[in-house]
C-alpha positions in Angstrom: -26.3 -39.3 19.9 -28.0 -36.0 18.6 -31.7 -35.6 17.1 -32.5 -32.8 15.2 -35.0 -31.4 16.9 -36.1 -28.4 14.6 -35.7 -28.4 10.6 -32.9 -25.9 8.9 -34.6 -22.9 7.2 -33.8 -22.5 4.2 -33.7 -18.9 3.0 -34.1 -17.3 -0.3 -31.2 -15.7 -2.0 -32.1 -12.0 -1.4 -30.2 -9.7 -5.1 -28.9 -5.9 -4.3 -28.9 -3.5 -7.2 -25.9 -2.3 -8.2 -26.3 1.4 -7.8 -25.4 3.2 -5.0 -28.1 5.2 -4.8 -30.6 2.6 -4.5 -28.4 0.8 -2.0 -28.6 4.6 0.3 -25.1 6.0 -0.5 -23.2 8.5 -2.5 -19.8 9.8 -3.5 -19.2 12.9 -1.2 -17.0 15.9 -2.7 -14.2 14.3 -0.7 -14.8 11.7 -3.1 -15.5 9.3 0.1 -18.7 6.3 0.1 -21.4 7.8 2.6 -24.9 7.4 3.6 -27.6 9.5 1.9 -29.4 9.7 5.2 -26.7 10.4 7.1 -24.0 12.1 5.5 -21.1 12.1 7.6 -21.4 8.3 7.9 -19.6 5.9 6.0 -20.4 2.6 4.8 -22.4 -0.3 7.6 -22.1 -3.8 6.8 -23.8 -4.7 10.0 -27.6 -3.2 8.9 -29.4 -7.2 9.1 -29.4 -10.2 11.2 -28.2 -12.5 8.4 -25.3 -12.7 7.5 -25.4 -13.8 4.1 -27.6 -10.8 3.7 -25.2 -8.6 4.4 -22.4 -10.1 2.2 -24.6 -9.9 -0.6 -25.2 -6.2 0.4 -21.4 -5.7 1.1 -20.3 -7.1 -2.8 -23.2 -5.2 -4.4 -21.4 -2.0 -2.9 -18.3 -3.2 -3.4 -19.0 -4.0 -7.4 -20.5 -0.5 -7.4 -16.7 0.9 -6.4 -14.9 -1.4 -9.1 -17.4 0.3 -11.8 -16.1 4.0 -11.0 -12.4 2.5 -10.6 -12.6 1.3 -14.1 -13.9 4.5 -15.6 -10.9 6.0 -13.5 -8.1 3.8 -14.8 -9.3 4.8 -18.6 -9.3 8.3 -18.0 -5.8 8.0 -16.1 -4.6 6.4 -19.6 -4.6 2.4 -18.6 -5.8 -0.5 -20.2 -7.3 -3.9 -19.8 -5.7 -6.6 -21.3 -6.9 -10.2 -20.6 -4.8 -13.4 -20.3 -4.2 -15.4 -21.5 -3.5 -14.2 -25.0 -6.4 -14.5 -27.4 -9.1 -14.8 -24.8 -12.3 -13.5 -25.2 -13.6 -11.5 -22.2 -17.4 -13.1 -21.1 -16.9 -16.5 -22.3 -13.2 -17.5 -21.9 -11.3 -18.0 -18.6 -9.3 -15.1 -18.7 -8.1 -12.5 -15.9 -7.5 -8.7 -16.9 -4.4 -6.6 -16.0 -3.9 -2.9 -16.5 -0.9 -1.5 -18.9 -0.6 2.1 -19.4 -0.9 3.5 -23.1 2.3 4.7 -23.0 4.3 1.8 -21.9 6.1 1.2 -24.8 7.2 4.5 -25.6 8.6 5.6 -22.2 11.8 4.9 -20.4 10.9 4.1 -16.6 7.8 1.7 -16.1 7.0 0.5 -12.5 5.3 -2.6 -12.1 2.6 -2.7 -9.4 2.4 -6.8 -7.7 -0.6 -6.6 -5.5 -1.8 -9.0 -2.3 -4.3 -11.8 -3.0 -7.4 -10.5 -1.8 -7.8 -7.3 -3.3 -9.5 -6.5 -7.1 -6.9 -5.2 -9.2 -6.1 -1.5 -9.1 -7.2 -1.6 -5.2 -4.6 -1.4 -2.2 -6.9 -0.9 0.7 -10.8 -0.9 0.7 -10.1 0.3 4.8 -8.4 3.2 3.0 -11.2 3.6 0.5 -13.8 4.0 2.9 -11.8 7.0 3.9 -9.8 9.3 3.6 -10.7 8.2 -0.2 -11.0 6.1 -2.8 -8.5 7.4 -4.9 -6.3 7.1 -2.0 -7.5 3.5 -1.1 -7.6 2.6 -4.5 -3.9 2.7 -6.6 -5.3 5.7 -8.5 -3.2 8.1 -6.3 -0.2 5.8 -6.7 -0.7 5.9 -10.7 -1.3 9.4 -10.7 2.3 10.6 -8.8 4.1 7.9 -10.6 2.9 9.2 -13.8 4.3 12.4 -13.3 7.2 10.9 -12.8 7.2 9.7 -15.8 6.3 6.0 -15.4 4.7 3.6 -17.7 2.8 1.3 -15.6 2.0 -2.3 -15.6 0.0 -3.6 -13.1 -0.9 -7.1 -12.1 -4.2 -9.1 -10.7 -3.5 -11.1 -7.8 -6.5 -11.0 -6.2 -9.0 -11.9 -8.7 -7.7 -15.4 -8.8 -11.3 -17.5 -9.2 -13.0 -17.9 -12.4 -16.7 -17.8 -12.0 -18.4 -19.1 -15.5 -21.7 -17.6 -14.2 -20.2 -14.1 -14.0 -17.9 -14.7 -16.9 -15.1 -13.1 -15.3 -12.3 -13.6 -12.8 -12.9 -12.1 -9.1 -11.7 -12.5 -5.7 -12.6 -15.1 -3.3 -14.7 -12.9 -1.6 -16.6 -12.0 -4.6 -16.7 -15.6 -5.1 -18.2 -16.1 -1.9 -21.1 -13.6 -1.8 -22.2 -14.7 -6.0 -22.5 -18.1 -5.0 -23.7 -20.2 -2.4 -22.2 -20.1 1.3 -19.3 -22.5 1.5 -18.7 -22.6 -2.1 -16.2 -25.0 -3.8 -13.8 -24.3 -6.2 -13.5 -26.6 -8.9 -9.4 -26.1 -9.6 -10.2 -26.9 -13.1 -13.5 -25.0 -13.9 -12.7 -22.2 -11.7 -9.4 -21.2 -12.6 -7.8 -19.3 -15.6 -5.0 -21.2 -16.8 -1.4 -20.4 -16.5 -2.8 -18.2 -13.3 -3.9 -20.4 -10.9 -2.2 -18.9 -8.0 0.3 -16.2 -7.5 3.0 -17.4 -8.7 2.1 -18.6 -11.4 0.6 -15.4 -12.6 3.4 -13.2 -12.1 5.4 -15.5 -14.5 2.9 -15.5 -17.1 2.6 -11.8 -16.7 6.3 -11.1 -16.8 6.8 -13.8 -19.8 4.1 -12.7 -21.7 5.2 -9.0 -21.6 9.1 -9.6 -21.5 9.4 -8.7 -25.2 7.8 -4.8 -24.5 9.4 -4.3 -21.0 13.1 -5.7 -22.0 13.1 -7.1 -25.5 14.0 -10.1 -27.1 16.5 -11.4 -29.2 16.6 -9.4 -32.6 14.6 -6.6 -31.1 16.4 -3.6 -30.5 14.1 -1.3 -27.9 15.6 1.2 -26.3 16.6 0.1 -22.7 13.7 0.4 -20.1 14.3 1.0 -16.4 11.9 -1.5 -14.7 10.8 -0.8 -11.3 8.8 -3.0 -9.1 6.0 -1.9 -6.0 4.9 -4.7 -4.4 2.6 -6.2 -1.1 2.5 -9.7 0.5 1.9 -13.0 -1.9 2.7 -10.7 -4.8 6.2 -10.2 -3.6 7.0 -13.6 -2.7 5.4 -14.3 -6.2 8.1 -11.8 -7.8 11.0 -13.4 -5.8 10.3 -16.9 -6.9 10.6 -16.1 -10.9 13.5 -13.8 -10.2 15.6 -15.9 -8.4 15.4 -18.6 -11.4 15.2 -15.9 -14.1 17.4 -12.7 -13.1 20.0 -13.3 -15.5 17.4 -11.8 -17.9 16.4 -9.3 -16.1 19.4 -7.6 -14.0 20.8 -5.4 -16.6 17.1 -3.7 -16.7 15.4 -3.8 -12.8 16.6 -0.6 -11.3 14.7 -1.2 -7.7 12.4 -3.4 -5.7 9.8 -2.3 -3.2 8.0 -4.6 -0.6 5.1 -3.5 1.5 4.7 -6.3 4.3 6.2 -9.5 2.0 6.1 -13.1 2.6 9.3 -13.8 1.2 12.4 -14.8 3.2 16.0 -15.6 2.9 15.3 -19.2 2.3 13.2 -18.5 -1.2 16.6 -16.7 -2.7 19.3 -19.0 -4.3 20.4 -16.6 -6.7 23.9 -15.1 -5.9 23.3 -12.0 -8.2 19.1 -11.9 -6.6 20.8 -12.0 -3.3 23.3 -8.7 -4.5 20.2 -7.4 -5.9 18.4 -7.2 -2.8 20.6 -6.2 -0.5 21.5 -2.8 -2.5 18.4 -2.2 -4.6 15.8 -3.4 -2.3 13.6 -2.0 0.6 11.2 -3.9 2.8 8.6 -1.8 4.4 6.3 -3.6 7.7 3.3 -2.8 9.9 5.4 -1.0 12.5 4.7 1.8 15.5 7.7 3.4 14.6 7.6 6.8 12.5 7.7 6.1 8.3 11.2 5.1 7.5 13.0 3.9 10.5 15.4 0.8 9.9 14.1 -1.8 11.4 17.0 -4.6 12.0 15.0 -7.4 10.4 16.7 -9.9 8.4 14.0 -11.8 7.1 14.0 -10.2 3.1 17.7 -10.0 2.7 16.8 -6.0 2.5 17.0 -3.4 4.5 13.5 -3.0 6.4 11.7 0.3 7.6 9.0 1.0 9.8 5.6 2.7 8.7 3.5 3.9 11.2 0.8 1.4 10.1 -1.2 -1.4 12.5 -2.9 -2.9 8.9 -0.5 -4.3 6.1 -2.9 -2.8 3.6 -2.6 0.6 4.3 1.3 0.4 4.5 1.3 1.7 0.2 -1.2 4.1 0.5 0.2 5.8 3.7 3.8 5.7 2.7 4.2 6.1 -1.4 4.2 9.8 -1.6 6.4 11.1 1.3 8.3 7.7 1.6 8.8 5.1 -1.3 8.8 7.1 -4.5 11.7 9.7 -2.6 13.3 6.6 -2.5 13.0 5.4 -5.9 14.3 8.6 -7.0 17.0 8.5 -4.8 17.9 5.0 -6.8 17.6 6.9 -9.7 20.2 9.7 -8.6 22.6 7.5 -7.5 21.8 3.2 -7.6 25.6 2.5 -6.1 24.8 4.3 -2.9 21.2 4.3 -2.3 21.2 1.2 0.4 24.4 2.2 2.3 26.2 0.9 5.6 26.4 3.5 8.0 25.5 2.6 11.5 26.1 -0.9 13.0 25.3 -1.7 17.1 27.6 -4.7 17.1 26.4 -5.4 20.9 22.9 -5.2 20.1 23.3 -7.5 16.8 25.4 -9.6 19.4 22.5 -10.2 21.8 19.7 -10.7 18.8 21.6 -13.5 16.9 19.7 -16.2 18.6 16.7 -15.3 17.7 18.1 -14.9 14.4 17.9 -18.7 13.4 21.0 -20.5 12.0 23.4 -17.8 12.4 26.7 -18.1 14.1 30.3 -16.1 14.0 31.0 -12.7 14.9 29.5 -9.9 13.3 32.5 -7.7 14.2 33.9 -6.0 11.4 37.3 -8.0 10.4 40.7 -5.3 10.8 40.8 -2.9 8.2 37.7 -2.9 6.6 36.5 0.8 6.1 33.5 1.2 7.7 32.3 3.7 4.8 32.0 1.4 2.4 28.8 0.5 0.6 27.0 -2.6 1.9 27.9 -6.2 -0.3 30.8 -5.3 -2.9 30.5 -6.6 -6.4 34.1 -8.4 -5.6 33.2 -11.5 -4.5 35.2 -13.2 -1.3 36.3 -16.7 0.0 33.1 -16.1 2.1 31.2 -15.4 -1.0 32.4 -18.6 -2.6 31.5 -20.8 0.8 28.4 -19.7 0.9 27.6 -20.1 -2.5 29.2 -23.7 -2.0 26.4 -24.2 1.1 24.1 -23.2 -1.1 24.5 -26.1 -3.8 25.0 -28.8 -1.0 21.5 -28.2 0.3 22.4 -25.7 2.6 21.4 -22.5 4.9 20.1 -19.8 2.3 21.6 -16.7 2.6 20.4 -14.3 5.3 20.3 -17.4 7.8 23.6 -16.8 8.7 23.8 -12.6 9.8 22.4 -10.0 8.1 24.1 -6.6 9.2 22.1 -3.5 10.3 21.8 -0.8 8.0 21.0 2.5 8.5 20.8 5.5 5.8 22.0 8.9 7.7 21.3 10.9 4.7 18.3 11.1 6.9 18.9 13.7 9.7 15.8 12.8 11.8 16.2 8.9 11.4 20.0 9.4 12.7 19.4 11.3 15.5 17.0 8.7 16.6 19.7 5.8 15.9 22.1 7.7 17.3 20.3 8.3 20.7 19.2 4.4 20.4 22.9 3.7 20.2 23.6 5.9 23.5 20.2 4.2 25.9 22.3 0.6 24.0 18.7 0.1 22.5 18.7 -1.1 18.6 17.2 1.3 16.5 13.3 0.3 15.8 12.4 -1.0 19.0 8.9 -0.3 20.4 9.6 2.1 23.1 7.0 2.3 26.6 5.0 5.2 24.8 4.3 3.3 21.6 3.4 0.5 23.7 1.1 2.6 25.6 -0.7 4.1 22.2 -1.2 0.3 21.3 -2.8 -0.7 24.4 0.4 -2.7 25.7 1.6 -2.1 29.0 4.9 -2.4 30.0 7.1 -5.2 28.7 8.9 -7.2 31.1 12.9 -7.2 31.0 14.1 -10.0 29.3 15.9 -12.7 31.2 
């Protein structure tokens, strides 16, 4: 039995302005957040013993940063549009999306599928904080894809609680620092409808805008090349209306990135989703290895690369430029041999197939097959048929059963490195004893 010896204090709510200046910071040349009094500091979210004091201090800031990011996405030529259709911004449940002004007039448009925690147009506030916010922020993204000559549209997974007080959709976080500690979310007062979580968004987003990004019956619209950037939820999101609506879609999605996803074989059930990925599709993951090494990980029914990254959310920032949009290009150049076999270590795949649930067989290449040829043929096999067959009985989802390795030796560096992994028998993408060093890991022990 427990008395309560002394009664809870109850504190008042203590309000932040939302200016920077008055809250001690300023936008540096380097366009990074830093202290007035001490300029070559950044932001401190530990400055009080409470705290709820510093959340409040923290979302003030952080609402101060979505106010520049707005004038930003104008002046970059985007739009907020609010959905569902016909809502009226301040007193409607409705959450906004961005959709560049040209988008109906060019021929590429790459559709941006963010995580759930962040506000929309933001990739990283770690990134933010420095080396910028444009570079934190997906201002930097929108900026080299637009000179590519991309329409974007880009979608709000993050700000998925309505607050009627604020009159606007925000982020749990948000949620958390405008209301009370421990707040409840009413799932019907609190949530816009026909977004009430991921995937559910992405569907309404991609329905509602189907017409302007691949036309509907009766329209004739010039033929769009759609390409999608995405990280965590948002992908899985993505994958779960493609693989029950691709038919619609196939003849106009030229690629699919995904930054860290949460999807896995088991979420794909559509034969031409599952072609799809294999030769159109790229998983990138929080990985010591240097940007671009394959990674022989079957998990997205893709073929996987390192980054360089210890944090998921810097994954897009750090490796659009010099990494993803080569890539997309490369798609662009030539979309039949942009995800190639090349490089198989049969031994290694040998010795990792138990870890690799479900699977069983050889993965030895069967007598003649040339071992040039592009990964997953459009001729469908006996195989092909089975496993379809599996499929409809309830069975192991593709990528269950063997994935192989893949590796793109258009890349001179990322061959040499396979091919020496190859000669030490080590699979390419391994962590060797100096990345474990840099990450504070000593030595692993040999495997049994």
């Amino acid at each position: 039995m427990f008395r309560r010896i002394k009664p809870i204090e109850h504190r008042e709510e203590v309000d932040f302005p939302v200016d920077l200046k008055k809250l001690g910071y300023f936008i540096n040349s380097e366009d990074q957040i830093r202290q007035i009094e001490m300029p070559s500091e950044g932001f401190d979210y530990h400055v009080h013993r409470v705290e709820r004091v510093n959340e409040k201090r923290r979302e003030a800031i952080d609402e101060c940063v979505r106010r520049v990011l707005d004038t930003r996405f104008v002046e970059e030529g985007l739009t907020k549009h609010f959905l569902p259709p016909g809502s009226t911004p301040g007193t409607d449940p409705c959450v906004p999306i961005l959709i560049s002004n040209d988008i109906d007039d060019v021929e590429k448009v790459l559709v941006i599928i963010g995580n759930t925690h962040d506000d929309l147009g933001v990739w990283s506030v770690r990134e933010m904080e420095g080396p910028s916010i444009n570079h934190g922020s997906m201002i930097s993204t929108i900026r080299s894809a637009k000179k590519e000559k991309f329409g974007l549209l880009i979608l709000n997974c993050g700000q998925n609680v309505y607050s009627p007080e604020m009159g606007r959709a925000v982020t749990y976080r948000s949620w958390k620092a405008a209301t009370k500690p421990s707040p409840h979310i009413d799932e019907v007062k609190n949530r816009v409808p026909g977004h009430e979580n991921v995937q559910k968004h992405v569907e309404s987003v991609l329905e509602e805008l189907k017409g302007r990004l691949i036309g509907n019956d009766g329209q004739k619209k010039k033929k769009k090349k759609i390409y999608f950037l995405t990280y965590g939820w948002g992908c899985w999101g993505l994958v779960k209306y493609l693989d029950v609506n691709f038919a619609e879609w196939k003849s106009s999605i030229e690629a699919l990135i995904a930054a860290e996803s949460t999807h896995t074989a088991a979420d794909v059930t559509s034969p031409d989703l599952r072609h799809f990925l294999t030769t159109r599709a790229r998983a990138y993951i929080v990985h010591s290895d240097p940007p671009g090494t394959f990674i022989p990980d079957k998990r997205f029914i893709c073929q996987t690369f390192s980054t360089a990254q210890i944090y998921s959310e810097t994954i897009i920032p750090n490796s659009w430029h010099d990494v993803m949009l080569p890539w997309f290009k490369r798609v662009e150049e030539d979309p039949e041999g942009c995800n190639p076999v090349m490089l198989v270590d049969w031994e290694s795949v040998e010795r990792l197939k138990e870890g690799w649930g479900g699977y069983t067989g050889s993965t030895k290449p069967k007598d003649g097959d040339d071992p040039n040829k592009w990964a997953f043929d459009d001729d469908e096999s006996e195989e092909d048929h089975d496993r379809e067959a599996k499929l409809e009985e309830g069975g192991k989802a593709f990528g269950e059963e063997g994935l192989e390795d893949m590796v793109d030796l258009r890349d001179a560096e990322q061959a040499a490195k396979a091919n020496k992994a190859l000669q030490e028998n080590e699979r390419p993408g391994t962590m060797m004893d100096n990345g474990l060093k840099e990450m504070g890991v000593g030595k692993a022990a040999p495997s049994a």
